[in-house]
Each structure stands twice: as structure tokens, then as C-alpha cells.
C-alpha positions as CSV (number, residue, x, y, z in Angstrom):
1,X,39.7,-120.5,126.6
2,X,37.4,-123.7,127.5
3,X,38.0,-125.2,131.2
4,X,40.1,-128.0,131.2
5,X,39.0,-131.1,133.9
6,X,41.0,-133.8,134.8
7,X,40.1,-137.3,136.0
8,X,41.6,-141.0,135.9
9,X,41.4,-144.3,134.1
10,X,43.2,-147.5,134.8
11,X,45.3,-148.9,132.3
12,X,48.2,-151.8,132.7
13,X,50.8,-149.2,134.1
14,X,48.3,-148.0,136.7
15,X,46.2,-144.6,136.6
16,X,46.2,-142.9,133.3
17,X,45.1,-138.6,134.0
18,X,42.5,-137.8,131.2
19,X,41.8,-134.5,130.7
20,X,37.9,-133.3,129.3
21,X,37.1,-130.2,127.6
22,X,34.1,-128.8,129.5
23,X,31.2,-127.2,127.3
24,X,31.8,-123.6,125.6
25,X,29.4,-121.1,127.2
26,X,27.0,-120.2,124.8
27,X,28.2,-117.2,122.3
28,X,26.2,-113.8,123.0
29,X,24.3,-112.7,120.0
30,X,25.8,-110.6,117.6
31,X,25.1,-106.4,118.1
32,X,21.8,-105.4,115.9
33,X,23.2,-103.6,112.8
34,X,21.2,-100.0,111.6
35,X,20.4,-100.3,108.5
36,X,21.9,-97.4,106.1
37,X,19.5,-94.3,105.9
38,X,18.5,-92.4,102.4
39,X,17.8,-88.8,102.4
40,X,16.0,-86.4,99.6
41,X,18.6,-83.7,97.6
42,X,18.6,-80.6,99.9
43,X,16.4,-78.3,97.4
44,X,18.2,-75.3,99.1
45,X,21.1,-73.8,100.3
46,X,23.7,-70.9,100.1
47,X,26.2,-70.8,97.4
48,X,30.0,-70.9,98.3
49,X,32.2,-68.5,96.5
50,X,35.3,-66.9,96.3
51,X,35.7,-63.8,94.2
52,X,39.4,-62.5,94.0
53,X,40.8,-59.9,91.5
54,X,43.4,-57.0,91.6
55,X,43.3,-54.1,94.4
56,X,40.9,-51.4,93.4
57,X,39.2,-53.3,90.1
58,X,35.7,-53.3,92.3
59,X,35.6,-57.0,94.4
60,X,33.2,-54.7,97.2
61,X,31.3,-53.1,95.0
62,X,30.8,-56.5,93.2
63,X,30.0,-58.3,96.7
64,X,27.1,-55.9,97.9
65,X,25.2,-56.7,94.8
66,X,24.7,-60.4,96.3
67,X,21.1,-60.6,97.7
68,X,20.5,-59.2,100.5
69,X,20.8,-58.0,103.1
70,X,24.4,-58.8,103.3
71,X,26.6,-58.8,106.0
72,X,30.0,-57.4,105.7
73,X,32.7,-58.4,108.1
74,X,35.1,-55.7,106.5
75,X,38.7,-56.9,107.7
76,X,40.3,-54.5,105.0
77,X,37.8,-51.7,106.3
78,X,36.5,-50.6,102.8
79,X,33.2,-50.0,103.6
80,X,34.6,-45.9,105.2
81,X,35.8,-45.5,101.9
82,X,32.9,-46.7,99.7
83,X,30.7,-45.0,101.6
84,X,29.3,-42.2,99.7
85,X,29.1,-44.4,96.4
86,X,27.0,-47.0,97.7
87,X,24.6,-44.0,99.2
88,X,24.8,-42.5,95.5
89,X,23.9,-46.2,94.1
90,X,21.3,-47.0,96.5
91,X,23.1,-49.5,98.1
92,X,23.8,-48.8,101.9
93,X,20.8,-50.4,102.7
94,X,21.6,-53.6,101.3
95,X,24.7,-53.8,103.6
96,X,24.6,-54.9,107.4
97,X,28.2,-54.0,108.5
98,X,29.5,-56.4,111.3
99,X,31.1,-55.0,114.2
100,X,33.6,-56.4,116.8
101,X,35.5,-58.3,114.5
102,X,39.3,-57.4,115.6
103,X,41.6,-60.7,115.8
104,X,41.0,-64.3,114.5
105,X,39.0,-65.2,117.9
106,X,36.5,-62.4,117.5
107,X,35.7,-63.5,113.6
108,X,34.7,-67.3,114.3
109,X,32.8,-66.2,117.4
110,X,31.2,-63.5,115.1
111,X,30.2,-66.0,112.9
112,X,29.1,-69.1,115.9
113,X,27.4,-66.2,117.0
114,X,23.1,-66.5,117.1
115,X,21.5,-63.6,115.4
116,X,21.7,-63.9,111.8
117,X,18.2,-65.1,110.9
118,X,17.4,-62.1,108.3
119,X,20.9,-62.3,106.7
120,X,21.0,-63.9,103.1
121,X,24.7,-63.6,102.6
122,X,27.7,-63.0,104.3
123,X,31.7,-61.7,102.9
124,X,34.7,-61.7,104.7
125,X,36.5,-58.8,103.1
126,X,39.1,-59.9,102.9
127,X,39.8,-63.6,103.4
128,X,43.9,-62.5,102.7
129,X,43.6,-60.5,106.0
130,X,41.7,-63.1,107.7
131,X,44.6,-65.5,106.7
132,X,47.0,-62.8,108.3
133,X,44.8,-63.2,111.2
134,X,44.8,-67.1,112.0
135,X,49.0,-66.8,111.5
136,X,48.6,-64.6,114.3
137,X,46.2,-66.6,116.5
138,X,48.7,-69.3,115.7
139,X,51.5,-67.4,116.2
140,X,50.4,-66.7,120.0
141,X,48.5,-70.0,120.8
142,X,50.5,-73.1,119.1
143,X,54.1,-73.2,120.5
144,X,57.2,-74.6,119.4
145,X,58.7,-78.0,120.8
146,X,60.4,-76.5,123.0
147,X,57.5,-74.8,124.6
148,X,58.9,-71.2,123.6
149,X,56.3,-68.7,121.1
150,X,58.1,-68.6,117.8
151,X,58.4,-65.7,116.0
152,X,57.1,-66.4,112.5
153,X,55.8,-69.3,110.8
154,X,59.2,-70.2,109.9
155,X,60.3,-69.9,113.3
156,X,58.3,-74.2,114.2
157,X,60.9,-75.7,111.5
158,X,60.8,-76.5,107.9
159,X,57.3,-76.5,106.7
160,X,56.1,-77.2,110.3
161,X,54.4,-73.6,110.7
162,X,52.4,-73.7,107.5
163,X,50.8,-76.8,108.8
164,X,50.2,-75.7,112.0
165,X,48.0,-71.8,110.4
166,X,46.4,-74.5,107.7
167,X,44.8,-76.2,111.2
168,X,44.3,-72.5,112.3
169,X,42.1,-71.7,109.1
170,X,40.0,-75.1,108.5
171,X,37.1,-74.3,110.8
172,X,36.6,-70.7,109.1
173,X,35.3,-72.9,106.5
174,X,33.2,-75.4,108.7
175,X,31.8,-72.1,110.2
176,X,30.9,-70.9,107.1
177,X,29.2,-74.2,105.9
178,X,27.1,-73.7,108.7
179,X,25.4,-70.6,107.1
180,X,25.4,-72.3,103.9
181,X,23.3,-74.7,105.1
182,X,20.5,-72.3,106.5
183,X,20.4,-71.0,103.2
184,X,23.0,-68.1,103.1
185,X,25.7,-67.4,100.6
186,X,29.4,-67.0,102.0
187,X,31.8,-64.9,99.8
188,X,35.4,-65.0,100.5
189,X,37.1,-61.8,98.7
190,X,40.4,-62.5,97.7
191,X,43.5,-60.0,96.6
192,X,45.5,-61.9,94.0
193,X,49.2,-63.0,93.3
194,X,51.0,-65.0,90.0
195,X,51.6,-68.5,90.7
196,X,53.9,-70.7,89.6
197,X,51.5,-73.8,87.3
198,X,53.6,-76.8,87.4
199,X,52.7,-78.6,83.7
200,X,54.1,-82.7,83.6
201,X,53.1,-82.4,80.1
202,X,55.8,-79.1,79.0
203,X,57.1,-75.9,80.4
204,X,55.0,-74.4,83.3
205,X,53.5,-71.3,82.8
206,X,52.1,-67.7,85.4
207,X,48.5,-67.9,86.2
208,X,46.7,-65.7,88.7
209,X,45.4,-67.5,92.1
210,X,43.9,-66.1,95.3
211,X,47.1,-65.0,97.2
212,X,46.4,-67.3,100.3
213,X,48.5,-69.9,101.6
214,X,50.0,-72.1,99.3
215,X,53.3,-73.7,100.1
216,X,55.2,-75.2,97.2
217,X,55.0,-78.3,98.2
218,X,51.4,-78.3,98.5
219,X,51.0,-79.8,101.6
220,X,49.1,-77.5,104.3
221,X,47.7,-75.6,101.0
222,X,45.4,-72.8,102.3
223,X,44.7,-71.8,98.5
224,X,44.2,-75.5,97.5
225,X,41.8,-76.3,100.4
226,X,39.5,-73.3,99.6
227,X,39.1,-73.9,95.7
228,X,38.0,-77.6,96.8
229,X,35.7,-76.0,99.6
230,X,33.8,-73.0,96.9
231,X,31.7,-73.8,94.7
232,X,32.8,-70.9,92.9
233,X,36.2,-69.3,92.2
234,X,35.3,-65.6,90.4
235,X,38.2,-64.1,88.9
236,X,37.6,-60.7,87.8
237,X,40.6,-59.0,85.6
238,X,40.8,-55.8,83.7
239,X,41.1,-56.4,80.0
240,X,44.3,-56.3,78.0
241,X,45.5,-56.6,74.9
242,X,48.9,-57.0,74.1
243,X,50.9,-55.5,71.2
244,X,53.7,-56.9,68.7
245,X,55.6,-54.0,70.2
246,X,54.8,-55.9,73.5
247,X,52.8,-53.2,74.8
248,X,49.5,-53.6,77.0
249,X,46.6,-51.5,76.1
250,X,43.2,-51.8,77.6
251,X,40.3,-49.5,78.1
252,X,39.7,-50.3,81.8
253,X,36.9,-52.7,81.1
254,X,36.3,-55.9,83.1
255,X,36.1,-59.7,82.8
256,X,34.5,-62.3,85.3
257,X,36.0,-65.7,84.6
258,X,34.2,-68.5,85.9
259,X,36.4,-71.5,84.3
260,X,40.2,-72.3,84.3
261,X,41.5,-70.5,81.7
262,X,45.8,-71.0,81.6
263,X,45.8,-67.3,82.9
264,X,43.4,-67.5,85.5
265,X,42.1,-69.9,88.4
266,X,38.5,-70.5,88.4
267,X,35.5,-72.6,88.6
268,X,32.0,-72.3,88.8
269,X,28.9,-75.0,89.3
270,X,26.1,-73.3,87.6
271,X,27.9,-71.8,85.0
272,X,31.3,-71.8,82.1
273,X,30.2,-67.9,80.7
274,X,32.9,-65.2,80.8
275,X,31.1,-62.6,82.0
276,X,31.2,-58.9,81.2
277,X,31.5,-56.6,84.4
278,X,29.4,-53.4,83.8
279,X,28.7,-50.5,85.5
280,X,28.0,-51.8,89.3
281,X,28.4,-55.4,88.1
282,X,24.7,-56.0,89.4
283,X,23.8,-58.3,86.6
284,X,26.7,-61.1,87.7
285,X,25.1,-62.8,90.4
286,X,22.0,-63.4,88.3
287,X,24.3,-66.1,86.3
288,X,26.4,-67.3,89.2
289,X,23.8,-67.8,92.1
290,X,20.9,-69.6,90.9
């Protein structure tokens, strides 16, 4: 506030105090605002995708196709297994197995690591065991209010320890977009589950979804968060036909899905195809990743 003075005046009852408002001090100029700053379109950078599908209907396989070389951190350690086909398809040499990789600390350090200059895409196989992972991490690190270790997610309180794994898992994804943006493709592999579709406009209805972390509340979403994050959700099914006896019959072909169908979630920013899966599936990517 201004300083107040105070002097005198006569008046017919005597001395009359008169106060006087000394002079503001002058106001110091206003900050110099930046002006907003206008970038080009980034002409390049790694595609974001998640590819999930039944146990066994060929997600690997799919995944070392990407362009290469790729690097496999192989959480559901497939790569033993698949070993002597991907010699037989030439493929081995397009794959850069990563090692170390044993708890949720070891993967994001794995991936902050420096060293992956010659890499041009990367897949967690699978992002379902790396979920299993960060309720772990959480698990050992984030205790309850009491200061004890719970013994499940459950154990924080009503919805309190899905929250706390959805903070767990979030800066996977920032660690990811990091390669992304020096060019590489990141592939989560998914296993699936049925999920519950809640329709305002009838009855609800099954659909398949990447079996991650989905409460059913849909707060602290795992699943939600990483179909916002991809720019492609792949859903690849085996093909069936059902029967008026009820009956499914299918041949053992395979379907990629690239849009939401009511049986399926997916999306995809380059393309709306269904996309036949043959042989080694080699031919996908060329419509997906362009």
C-alpha cells in the first residue's frame, strides 16, 4: 500500500490532522513474453503397435518379420523354442535377442540403456508378462498406508492397487516413445482375453481385447491407456465359421484385423484392410508400417 503522511491545518476548533497520500513508486515493467514457436511435421518416426492374438496362432513369428534388425526382449522366452524355425526360414539373423532383462527394473533400464543405434524395431514379448512384472515392482516398492508391503493388489484397498501398477506401467510407454522418436518401431505382443463391451444404445456384447489391466471401472485402465498410446492395435484370430447346429469349423487359417469390428479390438493409422495371414505372415507389415 501507498505511505500515508500526516501534517496540520488550522481551522476554528484548532489544528485539523490532514493526512496525504505520498506518490506510488513507479510499476516495474511487465516480464517479456516468447512468442509461440512453429515446427515442420516430423517426416519420420517408428510406428507404435500392439499385436495381440491367441497362444500359439504365430504373434513371434509375425513380430520378426518387422524390419530389421529387431530386438527381442523375450519375457515369455519363445525365442528357445522357435529356434530352429526361424534358422529354417532364414530368419535368426533378423533377430538381436536382448539379454538381462529379469524384473521390471532391468526392462526400463534395458530400454534407457545407450546402444541401440543399429536397431529398427524393438518387441516386448510379452507386454502381459511385463504387466505381471510392474505388479511386482509395485508390489515390493509402493506400500500400504500403514507402511506394511501388501500382499496383492487388492491388499492397498478397493481399487487403490490398480492405480498404484497403472503409475508402475506409464513410463514403459514414455520409454518406448523415446525409440519411436529416433525412428524405431515398438511392438507390444499381447495374449488375449473376452471382455465385457458395455453398449448405452442395447445389450452389451464379448469382444476380444489385449488381456492387460483393465478394471471395470475404467479408472487406472492399463488396456485403455495402451490403445490410446499405439497407433496400431493388430488382432490376429484363426478363422471360424459357425454352424446352424452351433458348431465351429475352421481350416486353421488366419485374419489380421486392423479396425473395430464388434468381435475384436483394433485400430490402425495407415490402414482399414483385413488382412490375410499366410505362410510366415511376411507380407503384413508392408500394409501396416509405411
Amino acid at each position: 500500500m501507498s505511505a500515508m503522511k500526516e501534517m496540520t491545518v488550522s481551522g476554528m476548533g484548532g489544528p485539523v490532522p490532514v493526512r496525504r497520500v505520498a506518490p506510488m513508486a513507479p510499476m516495474a515493467p511487465a516480464a517479456a513474453r516468447r512468442n509461440v514457436q512453429f515446427g515442420k511435421v516430423a517426416a519420420t518416426g517408428g510406428h507404435r503397435v500392439v499385436l495381440y492374438g491367441p497362444g500359439g496362432i504365430g504373434k513371434t513369428t509375425l513380430a520378426a518379420q518387422l524390419p530389421g534388425p529387431v530386438a527381442f526382449i523375450d519375457l515369455d522366452e519363445s525365442l528357445p523354442r522357435l529356434h530352429a524355425q526361424f534358422d529354417a526360414a532364414g530368419l535368426s539373423g533378423n533377430i538381436l535377442p536382448v539379454s538381462g532383462v529379469a524384473d521390471w527394473q532391468t526392462l526400463r533400464d534395458a530400454l534407457q540403456a545407450d546402444g541401440w543405434d543399429s536397431v529398427k524395431s524393438i518387441v516386448i514379448d510379452t507386454a502381459t508378462k511385463a504387466e505381471e512384472m510392474a505388479v511386482a515392482f509395485t508390489l515390493a516398492n509402493t506400500l500400504m498406508e500403514g507402511g506394511k508391503k501388501a500382499g496383492s493388489v487388492e491388499g492397498y484397498g478397493y481399487g487403490k492397487g490398480y492405480g498404484h501398477v497403472f503409475d508402475t506401467f506409464l513410463p514403459l510407454l514414455a520409454d518406448l516413445d523415446r525409440h519411436c522418436r529416433a525412428g524405431r518401431n515398438v511392438v507390444l505382443i499381447c495374449h488375449d482375453c473376452t471382455a465385457n463391451v458395455p453398449n448405452p444404445a442395447g445389450e452389451d456384447w464379448l469382444r476380444y481385447e489385449p488381456r492387460l489391466q483393465s478394471p471395470t471401472s475404467g479408472k487406472a485402465s492399463i488396456r485403455l491407456r495402451v490403445r490410446e498410446w499405439a497407433d496400431h492395435v493388430l488382432f490376429i484370430g484363426y478363422d471360424v465359421d459357425v454352424g446352424k447346429d452351433g458348431k465351429g469349423r475352421g481350416a486353421g487359417t488366419r485374419t489380421l484385423y486392423t479396425s473395430e469390428l464388434p468381435h475384436c479390438m483394433a485400430k490402425s493409422r495407415s490402414t482399414q484392410e483385413v488382412i490375410p495371414v499366410e505362410g510366415d505372415g511376411a507380407a503384413v507389415w508392408g500394409a501396416v508400417i509405411r
